[in-house]
C-alpha positions in Angstrom: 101.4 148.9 100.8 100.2 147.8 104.0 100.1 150.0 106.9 98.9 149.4 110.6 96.6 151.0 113.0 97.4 150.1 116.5 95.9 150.5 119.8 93.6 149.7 123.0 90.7 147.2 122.3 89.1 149.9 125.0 89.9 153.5 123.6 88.9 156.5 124.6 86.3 158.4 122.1 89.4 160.9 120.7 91.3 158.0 120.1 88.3 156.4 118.0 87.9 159.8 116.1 91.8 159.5 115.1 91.7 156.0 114.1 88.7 156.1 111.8 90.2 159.2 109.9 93.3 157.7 109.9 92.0 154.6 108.3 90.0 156.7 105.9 93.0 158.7 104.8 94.7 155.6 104.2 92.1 154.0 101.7 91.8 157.8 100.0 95.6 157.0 99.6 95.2 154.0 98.2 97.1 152.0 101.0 96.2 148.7 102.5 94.8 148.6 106.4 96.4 145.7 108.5 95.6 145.6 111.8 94.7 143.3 114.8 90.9 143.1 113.4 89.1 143.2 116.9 87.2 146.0 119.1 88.6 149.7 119.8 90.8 151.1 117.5 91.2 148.3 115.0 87.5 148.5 114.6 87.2 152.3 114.3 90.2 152.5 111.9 88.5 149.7 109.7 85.5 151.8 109.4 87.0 154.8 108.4 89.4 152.3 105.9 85.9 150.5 104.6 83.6 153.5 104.5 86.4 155.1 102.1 86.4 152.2 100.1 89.2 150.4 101.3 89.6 146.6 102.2 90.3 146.4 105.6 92.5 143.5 106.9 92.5 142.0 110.3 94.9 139.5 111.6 93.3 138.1 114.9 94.9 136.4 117.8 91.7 134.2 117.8 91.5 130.6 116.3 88.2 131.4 114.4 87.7 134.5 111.9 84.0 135.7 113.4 85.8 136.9 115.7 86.8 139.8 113.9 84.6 143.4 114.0 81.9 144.0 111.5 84.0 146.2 109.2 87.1 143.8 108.6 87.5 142.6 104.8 89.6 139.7 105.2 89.6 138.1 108.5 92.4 136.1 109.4 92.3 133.6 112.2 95.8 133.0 113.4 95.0 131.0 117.0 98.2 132.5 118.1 97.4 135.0 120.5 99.5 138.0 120.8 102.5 136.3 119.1 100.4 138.0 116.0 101.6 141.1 116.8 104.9 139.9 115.4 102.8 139.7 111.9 101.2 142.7 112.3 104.7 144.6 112.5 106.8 142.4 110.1 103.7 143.1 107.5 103.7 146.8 107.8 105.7 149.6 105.9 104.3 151.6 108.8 103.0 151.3 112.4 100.8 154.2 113.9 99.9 153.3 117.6 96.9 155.6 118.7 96.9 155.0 122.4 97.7 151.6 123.8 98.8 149.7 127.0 101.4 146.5 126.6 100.0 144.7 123.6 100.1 148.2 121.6 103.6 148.5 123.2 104.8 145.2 122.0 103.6 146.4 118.3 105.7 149.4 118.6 108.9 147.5 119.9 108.8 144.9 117.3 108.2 147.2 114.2 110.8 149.0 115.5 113.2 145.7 116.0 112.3 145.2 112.2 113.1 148.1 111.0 109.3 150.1 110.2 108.3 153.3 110.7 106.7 153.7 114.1 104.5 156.6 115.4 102.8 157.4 117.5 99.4 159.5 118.8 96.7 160.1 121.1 98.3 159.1 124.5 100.1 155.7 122.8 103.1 154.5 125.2 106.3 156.8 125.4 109.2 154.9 122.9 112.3 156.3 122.1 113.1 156.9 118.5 109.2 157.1 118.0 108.0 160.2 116.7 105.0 161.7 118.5 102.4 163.0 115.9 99.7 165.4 116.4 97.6 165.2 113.4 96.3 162.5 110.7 98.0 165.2 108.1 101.1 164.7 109.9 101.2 161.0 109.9 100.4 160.6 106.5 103.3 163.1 105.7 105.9 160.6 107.6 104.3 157.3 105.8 103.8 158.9 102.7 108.1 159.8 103.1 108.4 156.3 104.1 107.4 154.7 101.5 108.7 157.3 98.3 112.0 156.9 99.8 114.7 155.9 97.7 116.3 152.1 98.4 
C-alpha cells in the first residue's frame, strides 16, 4: 500500500532525520514510498525507504524523470507542476507531512478532501482534523490502524 512522505524541498536537518526513518520504517513494513521524488524530504525519506530495501517512488512535477533525487526507484515525469500533488494524495492510503510551507499544505488539504489519513510532524502546517505526531512509532501506529481497518 502506498504511503506518502511530504514536505519542504529545503528542510531543516530534524526534519531530514524524521523523514529517512520514516521512510525506513515503511520499507521494514513492507509498504510502498510515494512521494514528490525531488530534494529535502522526498529525498531523505527515499533513502531511508531504499537503504531498507524498499522501492522508492517519485511523482515529479517536472517534464523529464532525471530530475528526480538519486535514491528514487521509479521516477515519474508528470510535466504538470504542482497539480501532481493531487496524485500524490489520491495515490496514498496515508499522508505524513514532516514540515512544509504551501505545496506541503496543498498535499495535506487534498488527502484530506479525499478522504486519507493525514498527519502530521516536525513543524508541518497547523490543519484541523490532522493529528499532530511526535514519533515515527507513533505514525506507524495511526497508518498501520489505517490500513487493518475493517471496510
Amino acid at each position: 500500500m502506498p504511503v506518502g512522505i511530504i514536505g519542504p524541498r529545503e528542510a531543516k536537518p530534524h526534519q531530514l532525520e524524521t523523514a529517512e526513518a520514516l521512510g525506513a520504517e515503511l520499507a521494514r513494513h513492507g509498504l510502498q514510498l510515494l512521494c514528490g521524488g525531488r530534494n529535502g524530504v522526498m529525498e531523505a525519506a527515499c533513502r531511508g525507504h531504499a537503504e531498507a530495501g524498499g522501492i522508492p517512488i517519485g511523482i515529479l512535477p517536472d517534464d523529464e524523470w532525471q530530475a528526480a533525487n538519486p535514491f528514487v526507484a521509479i521516477p515519474i515525469a508528470t510535466g504538470i507542476g504542482p497539480a501532481r500533488n493531487a496524485i500524490i494524495a489520491r495515490a496514498c492510503v496515508a499522508l505524513v507531512a514532516v514540515g512544509g510551507g504551501v505545496g506541503t499544505l496543498s498535499e495535506m488539504a487534498l488527502g484530506l478532501q479525499f478522504g486519507r489519513l493525514v498527519l502530521a510532524m516536525n513543524d508541518a502546517p497547523a490543519v484541523d482534523d490532522v493529528p499532530i505526531v511526535q514519533s515515527v512509532a507513533e505514525a506507524m501506529e495511526l497508518i498501520s490502524a489505517r490500513i487493518l481497518q475493517p471496510t
